[in-house]
N, C-alpha and C positions, 0 to 999 in steps of 0.2 A: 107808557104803561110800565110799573116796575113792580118786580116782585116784590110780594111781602114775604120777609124773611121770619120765620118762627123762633123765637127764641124759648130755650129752654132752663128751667132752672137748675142750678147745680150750687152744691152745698157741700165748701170746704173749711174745715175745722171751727163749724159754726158761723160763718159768713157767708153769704147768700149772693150768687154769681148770676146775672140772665148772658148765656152763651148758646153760641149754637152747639149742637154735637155729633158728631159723626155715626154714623150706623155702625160701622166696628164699636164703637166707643161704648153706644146705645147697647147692641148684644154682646157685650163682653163676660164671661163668665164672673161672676159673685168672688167676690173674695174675701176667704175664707179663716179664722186666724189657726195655724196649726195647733194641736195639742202639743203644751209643754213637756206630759208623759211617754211622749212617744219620741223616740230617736231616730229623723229620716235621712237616706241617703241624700248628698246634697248632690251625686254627680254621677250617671251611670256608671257599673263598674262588675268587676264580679270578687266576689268576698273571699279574701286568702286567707282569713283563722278569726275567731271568736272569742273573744278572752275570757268571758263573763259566763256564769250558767245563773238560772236562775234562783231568786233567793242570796245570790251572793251582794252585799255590801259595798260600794264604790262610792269612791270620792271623787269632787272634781278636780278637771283634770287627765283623769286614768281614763285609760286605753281600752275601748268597747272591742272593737269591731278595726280589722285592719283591710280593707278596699283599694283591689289593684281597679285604677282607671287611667286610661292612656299611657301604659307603659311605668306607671308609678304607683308607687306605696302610699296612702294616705291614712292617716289614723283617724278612726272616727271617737271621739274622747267626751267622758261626763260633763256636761252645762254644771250639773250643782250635787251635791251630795246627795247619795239615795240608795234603792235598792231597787236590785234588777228582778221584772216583774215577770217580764214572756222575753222569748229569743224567739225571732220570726226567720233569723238566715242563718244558716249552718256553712263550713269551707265549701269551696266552686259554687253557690249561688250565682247567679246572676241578679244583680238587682239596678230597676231604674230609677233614674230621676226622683226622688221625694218620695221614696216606699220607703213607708218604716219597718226598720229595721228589729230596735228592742224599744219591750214597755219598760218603764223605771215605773217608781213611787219615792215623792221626796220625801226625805230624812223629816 
């Protein structure tokens, strides 16, 4: 007597897979694509100075937000030209993982 093994489908880049799939696999949270307007932290941290207020004009490149995490200085810097829309952390925030930090709006 042997098991019948269920297979399920799965569907990558438009090609069509029959595999089995794990229960992690099966409930794993949706994933999601972030907003391009929003600028999130990439690494727990707590936020040492703000450069930006809102309304002001940035290029990429330039220096948002500067984030002590593990002992170091990290710059959080503009993807693309724009203008800064909301400031969500002000100096000694603490902030986690993938919270956004500032709205932009592209140029």
């Amino acid at each position: 007597m042997s098991e019948e093994i269920k297979l399920d489908h799965l569907v990558v880049q438009g090609a069509m897979y029959k595999t089995t799939l794990t229960p992690k696999f099966k409930h794993r949270k949706a994933w999601k694509a972030p907003n391009p307007n929003l600028i999130y932290s990439f690494i727990p941290g707590t936020v040492i100075d703000v450069l930006v207020k809102p309304g002001q004009k940035v290029k990429e490149g330039e220096t948002l937000v500067l984030l002590e995490a593990m002992k170091m200085h990290n710059s959080i810097v503009m993807p693309f030209d724009g203008e800064v829309v909301k400031v969500n952390v002000q100096p000694k925030d603490s902030v986690s993982k993938k919270e956004p930090m500032i709205e932009i709006r592209p140029k």
